[in-house]
C-alpha positions in Angstrom: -4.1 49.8 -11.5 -4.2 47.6 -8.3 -3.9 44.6 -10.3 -1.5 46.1 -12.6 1.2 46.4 -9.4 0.1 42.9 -7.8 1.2 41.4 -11.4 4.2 42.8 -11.3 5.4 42.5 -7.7 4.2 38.6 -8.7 6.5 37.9 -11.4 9.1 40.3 -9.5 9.4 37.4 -6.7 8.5 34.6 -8.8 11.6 35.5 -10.6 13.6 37.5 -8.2 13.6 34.6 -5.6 14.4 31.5 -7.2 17.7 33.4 -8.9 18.5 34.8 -5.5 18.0 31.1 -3.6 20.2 30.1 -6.6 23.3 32.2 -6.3 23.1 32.4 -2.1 20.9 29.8 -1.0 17.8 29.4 1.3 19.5 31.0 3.9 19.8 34.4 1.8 15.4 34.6 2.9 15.1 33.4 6.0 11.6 35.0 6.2 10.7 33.2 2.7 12.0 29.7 3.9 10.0 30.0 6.9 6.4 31.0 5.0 6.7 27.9 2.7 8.3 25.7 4.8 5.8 22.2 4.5 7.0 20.7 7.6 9.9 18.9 9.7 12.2 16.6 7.9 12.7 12.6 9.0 15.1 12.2 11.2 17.2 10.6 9.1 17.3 14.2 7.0 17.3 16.2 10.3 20.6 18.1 9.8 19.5 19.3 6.2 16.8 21.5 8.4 16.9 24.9 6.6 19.0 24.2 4.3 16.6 23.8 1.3 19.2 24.5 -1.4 20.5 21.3 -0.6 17.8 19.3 -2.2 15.5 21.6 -3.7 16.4 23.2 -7.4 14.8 26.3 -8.0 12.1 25.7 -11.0 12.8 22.5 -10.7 12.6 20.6 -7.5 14.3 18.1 -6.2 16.1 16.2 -8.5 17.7 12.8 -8.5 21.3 13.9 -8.4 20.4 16.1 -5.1 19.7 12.3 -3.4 22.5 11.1 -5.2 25.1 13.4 -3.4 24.8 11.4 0.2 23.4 8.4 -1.3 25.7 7.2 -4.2 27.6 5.4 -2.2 25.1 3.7 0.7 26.6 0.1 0.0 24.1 -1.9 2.4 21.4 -0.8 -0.1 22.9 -1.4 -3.3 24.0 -4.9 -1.7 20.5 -6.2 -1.3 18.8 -8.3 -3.9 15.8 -6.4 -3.1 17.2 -2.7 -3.1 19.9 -3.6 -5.5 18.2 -1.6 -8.6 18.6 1.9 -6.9 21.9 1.7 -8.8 20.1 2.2 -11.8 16.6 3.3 -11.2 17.1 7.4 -11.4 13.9 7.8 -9.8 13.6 8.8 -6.4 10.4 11.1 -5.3 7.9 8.7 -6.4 8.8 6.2 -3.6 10.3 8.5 -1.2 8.8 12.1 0.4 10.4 14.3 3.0 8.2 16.9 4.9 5.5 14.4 6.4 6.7 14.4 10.3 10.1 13.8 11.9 9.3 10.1 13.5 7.7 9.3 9.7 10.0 7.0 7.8 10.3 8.6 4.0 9.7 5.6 2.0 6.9 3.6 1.0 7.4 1.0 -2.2 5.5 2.0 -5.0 5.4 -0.8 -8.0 4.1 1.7 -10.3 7.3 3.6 -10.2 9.4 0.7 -11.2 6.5 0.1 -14.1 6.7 3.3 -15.2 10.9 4.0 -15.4 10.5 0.5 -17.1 7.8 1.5 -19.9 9.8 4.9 -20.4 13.3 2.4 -21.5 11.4 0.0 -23.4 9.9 3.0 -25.8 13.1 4.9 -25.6 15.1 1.6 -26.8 12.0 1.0 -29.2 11.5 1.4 -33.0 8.9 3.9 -31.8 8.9 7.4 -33.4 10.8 10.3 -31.9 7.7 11.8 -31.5 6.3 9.3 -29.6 9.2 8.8 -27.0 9.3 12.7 -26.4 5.6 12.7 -25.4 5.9 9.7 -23.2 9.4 11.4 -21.9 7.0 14.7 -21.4 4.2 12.9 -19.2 6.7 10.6 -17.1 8.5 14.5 -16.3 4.7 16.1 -15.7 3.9 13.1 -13.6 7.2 13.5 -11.8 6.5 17.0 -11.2 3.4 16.5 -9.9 4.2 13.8 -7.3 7.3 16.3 -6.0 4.6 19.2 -5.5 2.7 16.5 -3.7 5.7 15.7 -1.1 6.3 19.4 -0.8 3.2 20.0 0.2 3.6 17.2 2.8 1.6 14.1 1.6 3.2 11.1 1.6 3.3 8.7 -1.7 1.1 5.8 -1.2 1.6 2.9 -3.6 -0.8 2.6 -6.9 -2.1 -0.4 -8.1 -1.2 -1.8 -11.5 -3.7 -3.1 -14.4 -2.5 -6.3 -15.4 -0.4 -5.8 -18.0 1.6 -3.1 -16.0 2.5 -5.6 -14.2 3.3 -8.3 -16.7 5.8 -5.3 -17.3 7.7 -6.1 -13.8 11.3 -8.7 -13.2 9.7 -9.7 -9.8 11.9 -12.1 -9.7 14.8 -10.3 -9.9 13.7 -9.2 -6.4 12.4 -11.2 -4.7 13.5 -14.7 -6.1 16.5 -14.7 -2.4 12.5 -14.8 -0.2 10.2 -16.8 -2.7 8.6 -19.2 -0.6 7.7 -21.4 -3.7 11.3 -21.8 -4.7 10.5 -21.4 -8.3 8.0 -23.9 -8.1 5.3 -21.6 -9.7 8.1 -20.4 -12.1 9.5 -16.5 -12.5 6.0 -14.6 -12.7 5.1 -13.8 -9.7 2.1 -11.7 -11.1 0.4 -14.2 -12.0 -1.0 -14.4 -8.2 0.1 -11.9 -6.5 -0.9 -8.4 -6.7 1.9 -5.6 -6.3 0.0 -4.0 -3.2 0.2 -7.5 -0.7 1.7 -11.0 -1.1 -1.7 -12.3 0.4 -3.3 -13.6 -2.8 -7.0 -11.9 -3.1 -9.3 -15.2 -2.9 -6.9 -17.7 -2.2 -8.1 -20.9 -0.3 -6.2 -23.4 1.2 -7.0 -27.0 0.2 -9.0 -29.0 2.3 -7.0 -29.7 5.8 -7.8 -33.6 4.9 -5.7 -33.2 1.4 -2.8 -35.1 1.0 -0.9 -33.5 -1.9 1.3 -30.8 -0.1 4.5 -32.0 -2.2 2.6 -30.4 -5.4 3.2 -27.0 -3.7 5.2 -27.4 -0.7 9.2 -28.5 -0.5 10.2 -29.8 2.8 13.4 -27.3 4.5 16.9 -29.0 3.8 17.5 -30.5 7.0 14.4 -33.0 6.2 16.8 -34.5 4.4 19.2 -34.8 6.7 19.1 -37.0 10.2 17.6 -34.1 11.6 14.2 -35.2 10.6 14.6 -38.9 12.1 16.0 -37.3 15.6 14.0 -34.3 15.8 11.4 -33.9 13.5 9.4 -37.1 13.4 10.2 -37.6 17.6 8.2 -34.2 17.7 5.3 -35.3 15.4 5.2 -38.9 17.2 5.4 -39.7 13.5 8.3 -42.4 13.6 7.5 -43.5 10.4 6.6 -40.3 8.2 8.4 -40.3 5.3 9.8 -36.3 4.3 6.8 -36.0 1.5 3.9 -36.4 3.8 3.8 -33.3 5.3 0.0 -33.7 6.6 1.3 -36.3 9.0 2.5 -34.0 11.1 1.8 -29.8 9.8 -1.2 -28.4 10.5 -2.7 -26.0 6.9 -2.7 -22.8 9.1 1.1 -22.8 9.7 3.7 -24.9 9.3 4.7 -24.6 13.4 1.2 -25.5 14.3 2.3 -29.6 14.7 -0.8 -32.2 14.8 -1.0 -33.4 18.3 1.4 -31.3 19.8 0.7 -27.2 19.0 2.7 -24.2 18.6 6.9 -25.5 17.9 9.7 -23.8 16.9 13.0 -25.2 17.6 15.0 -23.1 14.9 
């Protein structure tokens, strides 16, 4: 009989309290709010304190559009090469969690995200079966799920890395190509070498500090070809005679500030 009752008064708040957050709000059970409250929002979120409705869906959680609401129009974001596909993505919890401490920033960059949204529009615009789609649409939602019951319950997303051909999957380039160092150099496929979870490329070494083929890699900044490398540049080296391609003349391989001869020197 026990049992019996605990069922019922179970389903009787499992039901009864997402319909009445619904119609009035979080602020309709105060008591509630406060008994499965995960933790303090970021700052950035502070005024939303208590007012779960805002962001949370009951049965649901929180959904895209709920983000959407303040940040649909957050210009300096959607301006940014590197931000710019948050116009488009429609996925927000996997890289961003609230709940995890008030001097906590709510995003860390997961590539896996990206790789996932992507797989999900290549099947959907696919010759693939309807079947198919559905059960990939099913396990993107259940994964979705799961990573918002995650940030509820105050873990932050940390980023996941990606086999190989997830991230053959990824435009890095579309990115990042405004900060690649190489300047296209290496081409568009930034995976090649790098890993999604660091730029440092695991097991990379330098050529010998002796070598003398820099150009094959390296492009001088523009103002080497300007008079800016006979006044300044080569006067700094003591290289009077350097031409702009012989970079070991005057760089050292550790950084390009460390000069032969001279040290540490920034004058930019």
């Amino acid at each position: 009989m026990l049992y019996l009752v605990l069922g019922i008064l179970g389903a009787a708040i499992a039901v009864g309290v997402p319909m009445v957050v619904y119609r009035s709000g979080s602020e309709a059970l105060p008591l509630w709010r406060d008994a499965v409250d995960p933790g303090p929002l970021s700052a950035a979120h502070a005024f939303l304190e208590g007012r779960c409705g805002d962001c949370h869906t009951p049965n649901r959680g929180v959904q895209p559009v709920a983000c959407l609401t303040c940040h649909a129009t957050d210009m300096p974001t959607l301006a940014r090469q590197s931000t710019a596909f948050h116009a488009s993505i429609g996925e927000c919890s996997g890289c961003h969690a609230e709940h995890v401490g008030v001097d906590r920033r709510p995003t860390i960059m997961d590539h896996a995200v990206l790789a996932s949204v992507g797989a999900s529009r290549a099947a959907a615009s696919s010759h693939r079966t309807v079947a198919e789609t559905r059960v990939d649409a099913a396990m993107a939602r259940l994964r979705s799920i799961l990573d918002e019951a995650a940030a509820d319950l105050g873990a932050s997303p940390t980023p996941r890395p990606l086999p190989k051909e997830a991230q053959a999957a990824l435009d890095c380039n579309g990115c990042h190509s405004n900060r690649d160092p190489h300047r296209t150099l290496f081409g568009r496929d930034c995976q090649d070498c790098h890993d999604v979870l660091a730029w440092r490329v695991a097991g990379y070494r330098h050529p010998s500090p002796t070598s003398q083929d820099c150009a094959q890699c390296h492009r001088a900044p523009p103002s080497h070809y300007m008079m800016h490398f006979e006044m300044v540049s080569q006067m700094v080296a003591g290289q009077h005679h350097a031409r702009v391609e012989q970079c070991y003349l005057c760089h050292q391989t550790d950084a390009w500030n460390d000069i032969r001869g001279v040290g540490w020197y920034k004058h930019h």
